[in-house]
N, C-alpha and C positions, 0 to 999 in steps of 0.2 A: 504494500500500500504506500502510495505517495504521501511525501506532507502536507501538501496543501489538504488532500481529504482529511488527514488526523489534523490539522489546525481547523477545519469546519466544522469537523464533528464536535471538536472541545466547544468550540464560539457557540453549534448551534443546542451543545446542553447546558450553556450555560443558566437558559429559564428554569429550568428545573433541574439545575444546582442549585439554583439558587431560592425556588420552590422547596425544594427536600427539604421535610420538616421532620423524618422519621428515622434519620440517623441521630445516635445518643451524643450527644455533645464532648466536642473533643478535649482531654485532659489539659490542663495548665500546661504551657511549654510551646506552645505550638506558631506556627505562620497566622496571619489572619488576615492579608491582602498585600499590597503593596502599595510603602507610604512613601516611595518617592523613586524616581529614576533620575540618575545621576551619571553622565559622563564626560571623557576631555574631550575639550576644543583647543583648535590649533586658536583660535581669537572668540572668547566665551562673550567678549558682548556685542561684538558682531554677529555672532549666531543666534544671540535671544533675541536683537534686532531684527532677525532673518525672519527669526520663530513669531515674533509679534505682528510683524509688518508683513508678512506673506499669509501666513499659518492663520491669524488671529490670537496667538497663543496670547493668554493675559499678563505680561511679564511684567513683574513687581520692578521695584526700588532695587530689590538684592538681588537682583539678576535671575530671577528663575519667578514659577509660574504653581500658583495652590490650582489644581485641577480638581473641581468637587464631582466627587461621586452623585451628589443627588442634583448634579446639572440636570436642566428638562433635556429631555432625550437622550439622557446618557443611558447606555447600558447598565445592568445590578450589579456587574461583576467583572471583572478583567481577568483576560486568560492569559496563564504563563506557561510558556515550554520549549523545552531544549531542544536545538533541530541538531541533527547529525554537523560532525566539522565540514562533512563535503558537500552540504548541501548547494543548492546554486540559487535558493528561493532569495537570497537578501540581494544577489546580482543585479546591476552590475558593481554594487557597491562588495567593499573588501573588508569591511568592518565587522566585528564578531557578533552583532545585535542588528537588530530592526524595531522600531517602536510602531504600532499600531495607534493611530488618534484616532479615537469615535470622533464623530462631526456631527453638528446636526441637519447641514442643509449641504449633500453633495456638490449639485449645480451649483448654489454660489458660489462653493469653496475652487471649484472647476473653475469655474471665470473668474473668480480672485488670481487664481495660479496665472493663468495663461496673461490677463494682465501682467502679469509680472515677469512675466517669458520666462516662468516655470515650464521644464517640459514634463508632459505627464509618460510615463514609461507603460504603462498598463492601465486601463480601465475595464471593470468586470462590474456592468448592472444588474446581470441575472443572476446573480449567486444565491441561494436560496437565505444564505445570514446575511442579506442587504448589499448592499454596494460597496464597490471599493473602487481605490486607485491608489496607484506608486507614486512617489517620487523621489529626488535626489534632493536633499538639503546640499548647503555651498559645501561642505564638507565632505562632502560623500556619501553620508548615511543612507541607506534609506528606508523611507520613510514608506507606513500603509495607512490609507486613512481609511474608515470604514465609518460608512453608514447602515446602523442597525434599521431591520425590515421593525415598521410599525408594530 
């Protein structure tokens, strides 16, 4: 089985992950989401500028960005998982990560980008967990944005 289906499948239980009421609650000691991603930039506030003024991303005073979970239209849950080292799904970036941003209005975020002669690498409307698209931050990264199906 490919990743991208094991990444669909994770994204598309995550309603009923996050529904499941009938698992016993896990002992003290445990993960309970993720409360922040953090990595280097070759130039950290030219890239939050990139991330504010392209992205929308909300970027503070101290150079980074509070992402609320109970944003409207965010998803319940953020999905995490390790892909093989050889995979080619973060291509054509070389970096050891990819960040998924939920969005809430794809088409804007699409015409914000191209304004900006952002180029989009991938676009997927049909995917049964909502829409997506690729692309390359100035750094290389890249980046998945996903809009979750109503």
């Amino acid at each position: 089985m490919s990743v991208r289906p094991l990444l669909l499948l994770g994204l598309g239980l995550l309603p009923m992950v996050a529904a499941a009421d009938t698992a016993p609650p896990a002992p003290a000691g445990h993960v309970t989401g993720v409360g922040g991603v953090f990595f280097k930039a070759k130039d950290p506030k030219a890239l939050a500028a990139w991330y504010r003024d392209v992205l929308g991303m909300p970027v503070e005073s101290w150079g980074g960005a509070a992402l609320r979970y109970d944003a409207p239209k965010h998803p319940p849950a953020a999905a995490w998982s390790a892909f093989p080292a050889s995979t080619n799904y973060f291509a054509p970036s070389t970096s050891a990560f990819m960040i998924n941003y939920a969005v809430d209005d794809m088409d804007a975020l699409i015409a914000r980008l191209n304004a900006k002669g952002v180029a989009i690498l991938k676009r997927d409307d049909k995917d049964p967990n909502g829409r997506f698209a690729w692309i390359l931050d100035p750094e290389g990264n890249k980046i998945e944005l996903w809009q979750p199906k109503p």
